[in-house]
N, C-alpha and C positions, 0 to 999 in steps of 0.2 A: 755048752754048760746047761743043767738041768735044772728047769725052774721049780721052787716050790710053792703051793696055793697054803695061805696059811690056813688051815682047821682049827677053828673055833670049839672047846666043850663045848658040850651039850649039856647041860645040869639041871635036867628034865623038868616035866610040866609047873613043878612048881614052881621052879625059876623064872620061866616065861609067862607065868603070870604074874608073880612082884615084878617083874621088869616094864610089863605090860601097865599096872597099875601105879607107877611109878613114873612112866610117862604120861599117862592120866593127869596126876596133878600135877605136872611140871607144866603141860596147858592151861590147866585150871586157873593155877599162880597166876600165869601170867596174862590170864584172861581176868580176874580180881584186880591187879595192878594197874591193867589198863583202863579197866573203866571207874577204877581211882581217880587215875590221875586224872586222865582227859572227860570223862565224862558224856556228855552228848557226844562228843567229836572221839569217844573208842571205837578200836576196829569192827569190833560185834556190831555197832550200833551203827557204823557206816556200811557194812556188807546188808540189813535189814534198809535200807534205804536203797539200795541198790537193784535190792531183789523186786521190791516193789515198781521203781521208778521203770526199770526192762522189760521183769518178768510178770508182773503184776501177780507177785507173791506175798501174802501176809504171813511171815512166819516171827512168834514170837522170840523174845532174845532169848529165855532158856533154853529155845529149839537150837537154834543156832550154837551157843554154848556148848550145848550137850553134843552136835555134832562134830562142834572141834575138838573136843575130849577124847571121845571115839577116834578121830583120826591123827592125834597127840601116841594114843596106845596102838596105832598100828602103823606108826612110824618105827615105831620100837622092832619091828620085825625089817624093816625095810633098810633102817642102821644098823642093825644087831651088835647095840653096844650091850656091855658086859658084865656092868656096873650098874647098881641104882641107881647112882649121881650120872651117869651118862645118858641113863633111859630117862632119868629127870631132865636133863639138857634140850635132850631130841623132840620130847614133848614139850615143853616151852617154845623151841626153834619154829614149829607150827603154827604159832599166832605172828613171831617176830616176822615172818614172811608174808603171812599175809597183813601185818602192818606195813610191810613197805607196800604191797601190791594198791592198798586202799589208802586214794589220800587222807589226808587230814584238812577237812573245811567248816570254819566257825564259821555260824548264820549271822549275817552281819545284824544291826539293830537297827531298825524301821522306828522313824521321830515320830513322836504323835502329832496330831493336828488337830488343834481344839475346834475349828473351823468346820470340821467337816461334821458335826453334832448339828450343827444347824442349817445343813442342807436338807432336804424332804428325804425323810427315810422310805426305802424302798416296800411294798407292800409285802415282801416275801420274807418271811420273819421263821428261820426253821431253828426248831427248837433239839437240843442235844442230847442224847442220853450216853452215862456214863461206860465208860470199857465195864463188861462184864465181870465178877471176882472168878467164876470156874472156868473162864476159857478164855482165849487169847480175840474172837472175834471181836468187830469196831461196828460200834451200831452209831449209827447217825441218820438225821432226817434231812433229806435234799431241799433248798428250797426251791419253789415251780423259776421257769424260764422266763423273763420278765418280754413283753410282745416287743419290744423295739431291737432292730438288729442295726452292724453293720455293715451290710452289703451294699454296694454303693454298683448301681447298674446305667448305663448307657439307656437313653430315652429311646432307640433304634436296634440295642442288643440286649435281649434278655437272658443272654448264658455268658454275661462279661463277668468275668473271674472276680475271685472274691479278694479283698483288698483286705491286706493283714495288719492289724495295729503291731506297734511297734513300740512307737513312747507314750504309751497314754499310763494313766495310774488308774484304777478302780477304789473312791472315797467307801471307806469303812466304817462301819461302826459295830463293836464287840459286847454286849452287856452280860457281864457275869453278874451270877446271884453267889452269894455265901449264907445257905439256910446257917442257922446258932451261932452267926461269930458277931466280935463285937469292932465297933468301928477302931476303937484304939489300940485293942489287941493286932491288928491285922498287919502283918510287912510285906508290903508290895514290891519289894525285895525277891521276896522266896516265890513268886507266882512265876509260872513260864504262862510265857502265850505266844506261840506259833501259828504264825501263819504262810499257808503255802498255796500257790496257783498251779492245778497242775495241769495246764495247758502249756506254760510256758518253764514248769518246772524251779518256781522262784520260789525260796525258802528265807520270811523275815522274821526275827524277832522283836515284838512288840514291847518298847520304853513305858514309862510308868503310865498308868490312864490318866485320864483327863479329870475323871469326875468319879468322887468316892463320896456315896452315902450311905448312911445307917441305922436301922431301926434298931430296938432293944431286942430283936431274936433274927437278924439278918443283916448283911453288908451287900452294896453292889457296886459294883468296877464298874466304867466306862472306858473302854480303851477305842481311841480313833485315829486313824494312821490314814494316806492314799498309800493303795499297797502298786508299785509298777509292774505290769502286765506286759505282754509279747504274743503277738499269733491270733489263732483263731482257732475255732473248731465247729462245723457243721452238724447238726443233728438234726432229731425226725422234726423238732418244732421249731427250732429258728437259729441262729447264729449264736454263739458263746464266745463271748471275749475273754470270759477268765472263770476258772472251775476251782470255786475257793475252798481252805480245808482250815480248820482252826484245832491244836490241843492248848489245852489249860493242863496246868498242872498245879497243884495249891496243897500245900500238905496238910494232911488231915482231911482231905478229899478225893473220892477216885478223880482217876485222870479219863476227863472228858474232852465228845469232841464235837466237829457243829460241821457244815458246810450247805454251801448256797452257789448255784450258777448264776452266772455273767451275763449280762447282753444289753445291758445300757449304762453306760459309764456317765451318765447327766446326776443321777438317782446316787443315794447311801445304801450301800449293799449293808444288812443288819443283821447282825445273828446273835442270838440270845440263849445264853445256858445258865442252868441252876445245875449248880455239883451238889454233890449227892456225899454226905459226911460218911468217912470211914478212917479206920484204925489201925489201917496197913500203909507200913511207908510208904512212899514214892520209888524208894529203891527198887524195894518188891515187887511194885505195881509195874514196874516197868521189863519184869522179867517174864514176864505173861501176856503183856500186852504189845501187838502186832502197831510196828514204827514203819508208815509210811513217809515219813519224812522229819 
């Protein structure tokens, strides 16, 4: 018996581009939807964590966005469905796949610790400056390597291997500044603050601060957690126990970021930012700005 291959029209260029463009927003959709609903924990937002965490890529979420758009519309040639509503389908099906591919993981919440404000803050105080408004780069200032390590050596071997923390916590402390706000206006509700180690790859989210005060043209947060730590890492000047990274987020301000290396967990690791007042949501801000964690 003779088989038949079915032949699809052809209803030329112009077709293949509404078909095309029509699978376009069927990704789109459902790239809007998702970072509706889930928010930090949307797929775009977990594949930019991803990229980073592996490939040590900073690519912003529009980037990303914009590339699943593109590969929503040449899916459309890959189904060659036939219909708008089916080129809209196929385009959609592109993010649904790679939402199963990428899990789904809320940053758990790190308790504060009012205790740790009154240990001896650490001399290394690096100061933050905000994600840029023209471009997706992350400026931040390191702060220097504190001289005490943990390398624990044998009085007879001096090449005995380096011994990895495992359960220790690293005592923090966070001071945001809020140039123009006012102390009653403020809900410390709506603030993120993220904190990540990335030696050992730990991602907490920081509970309300400890200590909130106010002048008549400024506000400042204190937030103080122990953040727990894992590992080690060698460098040209001494031993890193934990390689910290802080974003704030506070609406009505870029979203800024801080970070400070590890190497004595006795000491309060301290890091201090003043956000810089702006009039672009946070939505937005975050559609340009490169998500390492």
């Amino acid at each position: 018996m003779a088989q038949f291959e079915e032949v699809r029209p052809y209803g030329g260029a112009g077709q293949t581009v509404s078909l095309s463009l029509a699978g376009a927003i069927g990704v789109a959709a459902a790239i809007v939807a998702d970072f509706v609903q889930k928010g930090d924990a949307s797929a775009v937002n977990q594949v930019q964590t991803y990229l980073w965490n592996y490939f040590g890529l900073e690519i912003p979420h529009l980037a990303i966005a914009g590339l699943l758009i593109l590969a929503g519309s040449a899916a459309v040639f890959v189904n060659e469905p036939t219909t708008k509503r089916a080129a809209f389908t196929t385009g959609a099906s592109v993010l649904a796949i790679l939402m199963t591919l990428m899990p789904v993981s809320e940053r758990p919440t790190l308790a504060s610790d009012p205790t740790v404000v009154g240990i001896p803050a650490s001399t290394s105080q690096p100061e933050a400056t905000p994600a840029p408004e023209s471009h997706g780069a992350v400026n931040s200032l390191r702060g220097d390597v504190q001289p005490t390590s943990f390398e624990m050596r044998s009085p007879s071997v001096e090449t005995r291997p380096l011994v990895r923390v495992q359960t220790a916590t690293v005592p923090c402390e966070i001071v945001i500044t809020l140039p123009g706000a006012q102390l009653t206006a403020i809900n410390t509700s709506e603030i993120s603050v993220v904190l990540h180690d990335d030696i050992s790859r730990a991602t907490f989210r920081l509970a309300s601060p400890v200590r909130a005060t106010g002048t008549s043209n400024e506000v400042t947060l204190v937030y103080a957690a122990r953040m727990p730590v894992g590992g080690s890492k060698r460098t040209a000047t001494g031993v890193l126990v934990a390689d910290l990274q802080v974003r704030v987020e506070a609406p009505n301000y870029k979203i800024a970021f801080a970070s400070a290396q590890v190497s004595d967990l006795t000491v309060t690791t301290r890091m201090e930012l003043t956000l810089v007042p702006s009039s672009t949501p946070l939505q937005l801000q975050r559609l340009y700005t490169p998500r390492k964690f």
